[in-house]
C-alpha positions, 0 to 999 in steps of 0.5 A, spaced: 501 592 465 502 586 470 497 587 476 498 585 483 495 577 483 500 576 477 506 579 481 503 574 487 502 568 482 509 570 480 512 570 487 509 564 489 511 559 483 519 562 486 517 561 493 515 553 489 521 553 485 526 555 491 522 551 497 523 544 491 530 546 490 531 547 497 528 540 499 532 536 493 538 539 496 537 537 503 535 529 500 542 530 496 545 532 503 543 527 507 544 521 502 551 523 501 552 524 508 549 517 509 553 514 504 559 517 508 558 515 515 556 508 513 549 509 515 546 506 508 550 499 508 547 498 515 540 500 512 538 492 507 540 488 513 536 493 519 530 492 514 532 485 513 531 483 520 524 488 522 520 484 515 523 477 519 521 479 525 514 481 523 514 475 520 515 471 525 510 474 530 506 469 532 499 474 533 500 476 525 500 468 524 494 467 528 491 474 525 493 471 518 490 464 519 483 467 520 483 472 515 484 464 511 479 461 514 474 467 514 476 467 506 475 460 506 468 459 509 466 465 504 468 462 498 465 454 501 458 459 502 459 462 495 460 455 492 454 452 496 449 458 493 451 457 486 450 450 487 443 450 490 441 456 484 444 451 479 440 445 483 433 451 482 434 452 475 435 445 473 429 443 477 425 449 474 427 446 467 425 440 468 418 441 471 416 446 465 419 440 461 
């Protein structure tokens, strides 16, 4: 005999189930409506322009480059201590040798 939780269990997964319909018929809607009303052919050329836009914002240039330089100088320094571990090791060879 079904209890009361399973009766709660059983109503909340068709709350999920009519919530899920619910909201892919509103997407459908809305699409369809866009596609009649010709909001979707405005939209490649509307993201077109934002992302160029973005782009040629001279503070994301600048915040770019120094993102570069800052990445340059950490790769300079990494190569830098390989090198000067590299120069120990061979020191420390040779004098056992």
């Amino acid at each position: 005999m079904p209890t009361k939780k399973d009766d709660f269990m059983n109503n909340r997964g068709m709350m999920t189930s009519l919530l899920t319909i619910g909201a892919a018929g509103a997407a459908i809607y809305g699409i369809a409506r866009g596609v009649q009303n010709g909001t979707f052919q405005k939209l490649p050329q509307q993201v077109t322009n934002a992302v160029q836009s973005t782009f040629s914002n001279p503070n994301l240039q600048q915040a770019t480059e120094s993102f570069q330089n800052m990445m340059n100088h950490q790769n300079q320094g990494q190569q830098q201590q390989l090198s000067m571990n590299q120069n120990t090791t061979t020191n420390l060879q040779n004098q056992q040798g």
